[in-house]
C-alpha positions in Angstrom: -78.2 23.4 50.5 -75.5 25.4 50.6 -72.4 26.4 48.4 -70.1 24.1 50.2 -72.4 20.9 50.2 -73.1 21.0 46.6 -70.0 21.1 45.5 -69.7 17.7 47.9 -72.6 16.5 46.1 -71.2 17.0 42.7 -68.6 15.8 43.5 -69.9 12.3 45.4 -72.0 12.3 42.0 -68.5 12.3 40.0 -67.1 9.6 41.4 -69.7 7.7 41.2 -70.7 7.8 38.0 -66.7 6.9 37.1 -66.9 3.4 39.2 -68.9 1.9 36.4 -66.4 2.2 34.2 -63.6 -1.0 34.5 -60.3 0.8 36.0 -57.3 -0.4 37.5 -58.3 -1.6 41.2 -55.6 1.1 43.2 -57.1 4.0 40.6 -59.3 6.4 40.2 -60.3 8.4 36.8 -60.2 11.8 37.2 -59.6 14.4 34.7 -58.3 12.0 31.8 -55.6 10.9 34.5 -55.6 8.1 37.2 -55.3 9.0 40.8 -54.2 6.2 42.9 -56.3 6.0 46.5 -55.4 3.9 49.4 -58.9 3.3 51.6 -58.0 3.7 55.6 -60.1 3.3 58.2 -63.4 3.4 55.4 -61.6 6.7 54.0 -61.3 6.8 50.5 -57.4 8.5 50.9 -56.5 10.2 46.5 -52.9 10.3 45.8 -51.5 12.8 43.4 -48.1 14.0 42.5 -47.3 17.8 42.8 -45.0 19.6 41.5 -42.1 20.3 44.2 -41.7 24.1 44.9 -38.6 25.3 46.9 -38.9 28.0 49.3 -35.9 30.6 49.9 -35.8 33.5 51.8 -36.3 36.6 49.6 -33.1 38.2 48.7 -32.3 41.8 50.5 -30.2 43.9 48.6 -28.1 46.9 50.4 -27.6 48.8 47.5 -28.9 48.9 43.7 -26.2 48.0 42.7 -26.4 44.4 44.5 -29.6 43.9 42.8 -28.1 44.8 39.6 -25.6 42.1 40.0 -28.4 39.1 41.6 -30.2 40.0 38.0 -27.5 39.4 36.1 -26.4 36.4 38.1 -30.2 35.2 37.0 -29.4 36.2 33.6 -25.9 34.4 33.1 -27.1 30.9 34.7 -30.8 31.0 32.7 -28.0 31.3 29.3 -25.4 28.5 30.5 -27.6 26.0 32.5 -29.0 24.8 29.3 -25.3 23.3 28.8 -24.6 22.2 31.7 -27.9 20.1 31.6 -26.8 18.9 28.0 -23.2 18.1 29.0 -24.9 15.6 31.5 -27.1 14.1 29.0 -24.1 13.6 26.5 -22.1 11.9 29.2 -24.7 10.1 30.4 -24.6 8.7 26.3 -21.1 8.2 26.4 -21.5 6.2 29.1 -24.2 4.1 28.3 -22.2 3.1 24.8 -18.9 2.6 26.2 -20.8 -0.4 27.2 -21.1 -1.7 24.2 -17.8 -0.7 22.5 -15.2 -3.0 22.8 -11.9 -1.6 22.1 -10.4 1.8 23.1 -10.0 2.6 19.4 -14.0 2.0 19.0 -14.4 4.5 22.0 -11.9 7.3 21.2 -14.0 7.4 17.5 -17.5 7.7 19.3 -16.2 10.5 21.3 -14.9 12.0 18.6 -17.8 11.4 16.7 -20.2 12.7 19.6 -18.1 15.8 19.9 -17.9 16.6 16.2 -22.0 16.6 16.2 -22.0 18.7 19.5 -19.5 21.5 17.8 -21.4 21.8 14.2 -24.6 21.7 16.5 -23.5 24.3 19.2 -20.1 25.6 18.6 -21.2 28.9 17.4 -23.5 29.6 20.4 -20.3 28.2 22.7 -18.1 31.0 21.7 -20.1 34.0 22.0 -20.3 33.2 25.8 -18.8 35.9 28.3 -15.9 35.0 30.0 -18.3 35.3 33.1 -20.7 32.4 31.1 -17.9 30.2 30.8 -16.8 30.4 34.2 -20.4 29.6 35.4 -21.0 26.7 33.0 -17.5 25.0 34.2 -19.2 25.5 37.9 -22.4 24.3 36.5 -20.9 21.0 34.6 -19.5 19.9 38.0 -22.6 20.1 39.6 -24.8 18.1 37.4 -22.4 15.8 36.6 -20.6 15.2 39.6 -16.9 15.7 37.4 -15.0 18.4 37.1 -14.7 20.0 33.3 -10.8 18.5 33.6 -11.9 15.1 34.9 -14.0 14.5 32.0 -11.6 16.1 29.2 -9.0 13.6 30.5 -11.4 10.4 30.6 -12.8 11.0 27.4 -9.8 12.4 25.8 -6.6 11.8 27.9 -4.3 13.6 29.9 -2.4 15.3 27.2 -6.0 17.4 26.3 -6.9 18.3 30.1 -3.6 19.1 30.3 -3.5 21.6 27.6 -7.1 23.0 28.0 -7.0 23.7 31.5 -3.7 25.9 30.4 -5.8 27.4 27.5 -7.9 28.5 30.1 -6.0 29.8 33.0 -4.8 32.3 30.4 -8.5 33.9 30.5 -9.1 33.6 34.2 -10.6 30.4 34.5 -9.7 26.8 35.7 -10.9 23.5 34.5 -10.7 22.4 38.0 -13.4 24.7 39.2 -16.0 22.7 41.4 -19.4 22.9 42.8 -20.0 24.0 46.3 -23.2 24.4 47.3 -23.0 25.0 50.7 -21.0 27.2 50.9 -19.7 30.2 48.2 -22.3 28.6 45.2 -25.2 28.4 47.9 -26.4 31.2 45.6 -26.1 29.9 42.2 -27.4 26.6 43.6 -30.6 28.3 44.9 -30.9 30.1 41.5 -30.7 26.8 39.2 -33.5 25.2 41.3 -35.8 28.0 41.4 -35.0 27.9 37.5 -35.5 24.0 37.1 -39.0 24.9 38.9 -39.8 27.6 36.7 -40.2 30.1 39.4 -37.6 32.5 38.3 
Protein backbone atom coordinates (compact mmCIF):
# COMPACT_ATOMS: atom_id res chain seq x y z
CA UNK A 1 0.00 0.00 0.00
CA UNK A 2 1.15 3.12 -0.55
CA UNK A 3 1.92 6.45 1.40
CA UNK A 4 -1.23 8.09 0.17
CA UNK A 5 -3.67 5.12 0.89
CA UNK A 6 -2.59 4.59 4.39
CA UNK A 7 -3.06 7.71 5.39
CA UNK A 8 -6.81 7.08 3.85
CA UNK A 9 -6.93 4.07 5.85
CA UNK A 10 -6.00 5.73 9.09
CA UNK A 11 -7.98 7.98 8.60
CA UNK A 12 -11.34 5.83 7.49
CA UNK A 13 -10.09 3.93 10.85
CA UNK A 14 -10.51 7.38 12.82
CA UNK A 15 -13.71 8.11 12.01
CA UNK A 16 -14.85 5.07 12.68
CA UNK A 17 -13.79 4.30 15.78
CA UNK A 18 -15.40 8.01 16.88
CA UNK A 19 -19.07 6.92 15.56
CA UNK A 20 -19.44 4.74 18.64
CA UNK A 21 -19.23 7.39 20.72
CA UNK A 22 -22.98 9.38 21.19
CA UNK A 23 -22.40 12.93 19.37
CA UNK A 24 -24.56 15.49 18.23
CA UNK A 25 -26.34 14.08 14.84
CA UNK A 26 -24.84 17.18 12.34
CA UNK A 27 -21.14 16.50 14.22
CA UNK A 28 -18.23 14.97 13.98
CA UNK A 29 -15.42 14.64 16.86
CA UNK A 30 -12.25 15.47 15.63
CA UNK A 31 -9.43 16.83 17.53
CA UNK A 32 -11.30 17.67 20.89
CA UNK A 33 -13.64 19.89 18.56
CA UNK A 34 -16.85 19.12 16.54
CA UNK A 35 -16.86 19.41 12.87
CA UNK A 36 -20.24 19.78 11.45
CA UNK A 37 -20.79 17.46 8.02
CA UNK A 38 -23.64 17.77 5.65
CA UNK A 39 -23.87 14.08 3.64
CA UNK A 40 -24.55 14.90 -0.38
CA UNK A 41 -25.02 12.60 -2.78
CA UNK A 42 -23.53 9.59 -0.11
CA UNK A 43 -20.51 12.11 0.53
CA UNK A 44 -19.71 12.60 3.84
CA UNK A 45 -19.07 16.80 3.14
CA UNK A 46 -16.74 18.31 7.00
CA UNK A 47 -17.31 21.85 7.66
CA UNK A 48 -14.75 23.91 9.47
CA UNK A 49 -14.26 27.49 10.08
CA UNK A 50 -10.90 29.15 8.96
CA UNK A 51 -9.48 31.89 9.82
CA UNK A 52 -10.10 34.74 7.06
CA UNK A 53 -6.76 35.91 5.49
CA UNK A 54 -6.71 39.17 3.31
CA UNK A 55 -4.67 39.33 0.38
CA UNK A 56 -3.05 42.84 -0.82
CA UNK A 57 -0.72 43.54 -3.36
CA UNK A 58 2.75 43.84 -1.94
CA UNK A 59 3.78 47.39 -1.35
CA UNK A 60 6.56 48.86 -3.99
CA UNK A 61 8.46 51.49 -2.54
CA UNK A 62 10.44 54.12 -4.95
CA UNK A 63 12.74 55.21 -2.55
CA UNK A 64 14.04 54.14 1.09
CA UNK A 65 12.71 56.60 2.23
CA UNK A 66 8.98 55.50 1.30
CA UNK A 67 9.64 52.38 3.10
CA UNK A 68 10.90 54.19 5.99
CA UNK A 69 7.59 55.96 6.28
CA UNK A 70 5.11 52.49 5.38
CA UNK A 71 7.22 51.11 8.66
CA UNK A 72 6.35 53.69 10.63
CA UNK A 73 2.84 53.96 9.39
CA UNK A 74 2.85 50.06 10.76
CA UNK A 75 4.34 51.24 13.77
CA UNK A 76 1.92 54.18 14.69
CA UNK A 77 -1.47 52.14 13.95
CA UNK A 78 -0.05 48.68 15.82
CA UNK A 79 0.38 51.68 19.14
CA UNK A 80 -3.13 53.50 18.57
CA UNK A 81 -5.45 50.66 17.23
CA UNK A 82 -5.54 49.14 20.55
CA UNK A 83 -7.73 52.47 21.49
CA UNK A 84 -9.54 52.77 18.89
CA UNK A 85 -10.77 49.05 19.42
CA UNK A 86 -11.31 50.03 23.18
CA UNK A 87 -13.18 53.32 22.43
CA UNK A 88 -15.68 50.94 20.59
CA UNK A 89 -16.04 48.58 23.35
CA UNK A 90 -16.68 51.46 25.93
CA UNK A 91 -19.40 52.89 23.64
CA UNK A 92 -20.68 49.92 22.93
CA UNK A 93 -21.10 49.87 27.18
CA UNK A 94 -22.49 53.20 27.23
CA UNK A 95 -24.90 52.17 25.07
CA UNK A 96 -26.04 49.09 26.30
CA UNK A 97 -26.70 50.97 30.00
CA UNK A 98 -28.21 54.06 28.72
CA UNK A 99 -30.85 51.48 28.41
CA UNK A 100 -31.33 51.03 31.68
CA UNK A 101 -30.78 54.56 33.09
CA UNK A 102 -33.67 56.47 33.32
CA UNK A 103 -32.94 60.06 33.74
CA UNK A 104 -30.30 62.26 31.96
CA UNK A 105 -28.76 63.03 35.42
CA UNK A 106 -28.29 59.00 35.91
CA UNK A 107 -26.58 59.05 32.42
CA UNK A 108 -24.32 62.15 32.56
CA UNK A 109 -22.86 60.33 36.09
CA UNK A 110 -22.21 56.92 34.34
CA UNK A 111 -20.33 58.68 31.75
CA UNK A 112 -18.57 60.41 34.00
CA UNK A 113 -18.02 57.62 35.96
CA UNK A 114 -16.90 55.40 32.89
CA UNK A 115 -14.53 58.18 31.87
CA UNK A 116 -12.99 58.72 35.28
CA UNK A 117 -12.03 54.72 35.29
CA UNK A 118 -10.74 55.04 31.60
CA UNK A 119 -8.36 58.22 32.64
CA UNK A 120 -6.81 56.58 35.99
CA UNK A 121 -6.66 53.37 33.80
CA UNK A 122 -5.06 54.88 30.59
CA UNK A 123 -4.49 58.54 30.89
CA UNK A 124 -0.89 58.25 31.26
CA UNK A 125 -0.30 56.10 28.20
CA UNK A 126 -2.89 58.69 26.30
CA UNK A 127 -0.54 61.62 26.61
CA UNK A 128 2.73 60.27 25.66
CA UNK A 129 1.14 59.77 22.10
CA UNK A 130 2.82 61.74 19.13
CA UNK A 131 0.89 64.24 17.66
CA UNK A 132 1.08 61.81 14.58
CA UNK A 133 -0.67 58.96 17.15
CA UNK A 134 -3.36 61.18 18.01
CA UNK A 135 -4.20 62.06 14.59
CA UNK A 136 -4.43 58.37 13.59
CA UNK A 137 -6.42 57.19 16.65
CA UNK A 138 -9.16 60.16 15.89
CA UNK A 139 -9.09 58.48 12.14
CA UNK A 140 -9.18 55.09 13.75
CA UNK A 141 -12.19 55.98 16.39
CA UNK A 142 -14.32 56.89 13.29
CA UNK A 143 -13.83 53.86 11.70
CA UNK A 144 -14.65 51.34 14.27
CA UNK A 145 -17.27 53.18 15.64
CA UNK A 146 -18.85 54.63 12.85
CA UNK A 147 -18.82 58.41 14.87
CA UNK A 148 -16.65 60.94 14.52
CA UNK A 149 -14.38 61.82 17.94
CA UNK A 150 -16.75 65.25 17.91
CA UNK A 151 -19.99 63.26 17.44
CA UNK A 152 -19.43 61.26 20.44
CA UNK A 153 -17.82 64.14 22.77
CA UNK A 154 -21.14 66.00 22.11
CA UNK A 155 -23.61 62.87 22.70
CA UNK A 156 -21.96 61.84 25.71
CA UNK A 157 -21.00 65.17 26.94
CA UNK A 158 -22.78 68.06 25.11
CA UNK A 159 -22.03 70.63 22.74
CA UNK A 160 -20.30 72.96 24.96
CA UNK A 161 -17.27 69.99 25.38
CA UNK A 162 -17.03 69.15 21.42
CA UNK A 163 -17.07 72.49 21.09
CA UNK A 164 -14.18 73.34 23.15
CA UNK A 165 -12.10 70.12 22.37
CA UNK A 166 -12.26 70.18 18.84
CA UNK A 167 -10.71 73.94 19.46
CA UNK A 168 -8.15 72.42 21.88
CA UNK A 169 -7.15 70.47 19.06
CA UNK A 170 -7.05 72.51 16.00
CA UNK A 171 -4.39 74.40 17.98
CA UNK A 172 -2.03 71.14 17.44
CA UNK A 173 -2.99 70.35 13.95
CA UNK A 174 -5.78 68.14 14.38
CA UNK A 175 -9.66 68.06 14.01
CA UNK A 176 -12.19 66.22 15.99
CA UNK A 177 -14.06 65.99 12.79
CA UNK A 178 -11.48 63.90 11.08
CA UNK A 179 -13.28 60.76 9.38
CA UNK A 180 -12.64 57.44 7.96
CA UNK A 181 -12.19 56.91 4.29
CA UNK A 182 -11.32 53.82 3.24
CA UNK A 183 -11.58 54.05 -0.23
CA UNK A 184 -9.98 56.51 -0.93
CA UNK A 185 -6.86 58.56 1.02
CA UNK A 186 -7.08 55.75 4.25
CA UNK A 187 -7.19 52.78 1.64
CA UNK A 188 -3.78 52.36 3.28
CA UNK A 189 -4.26 52.54 6.87
CA UNK A 190 -7.37 50.45 6.26
CA UNK A 191 -5.34 47.70 4.55
CA UNK A 192 -2.78 47.95 7.54
CA UNK A 193 -5.46 47.56 10.49
CA UNK A 194 -6.79 44.32 8.75
CA UNK A 195 -3.61 42.69 8.06
CA UNK A 196 -3.07 43.65 11.86
CA UNK A 197 -6.54 42.26 13.15
CA UNK A 198 -5.22 39.04 11.12
CA UNK A 199 -1.96 38.94 12.68
CA UNK A 200 -0.18 39.01 9.46
CA UNK A 201 1.75 42.14 10.06
Amino acid sequence: MNKTGAIIVVFILYLTSVSAQKLPEDSLFLHQNFLMRRIQDGDTLLHSTIQEVSVYPVPQFSSRRDLRRYERLVYHLKIVHPYAVLAAEKLHELNEAFVDLQTERERKQFVKQVERELMDEFEGELRSLTITQGRLLIKLIDRETGNTSYELLRELRGSFSAFFWQAIARLFGSNLKTTFDAEGEDQLIDQIIVLIENGQI
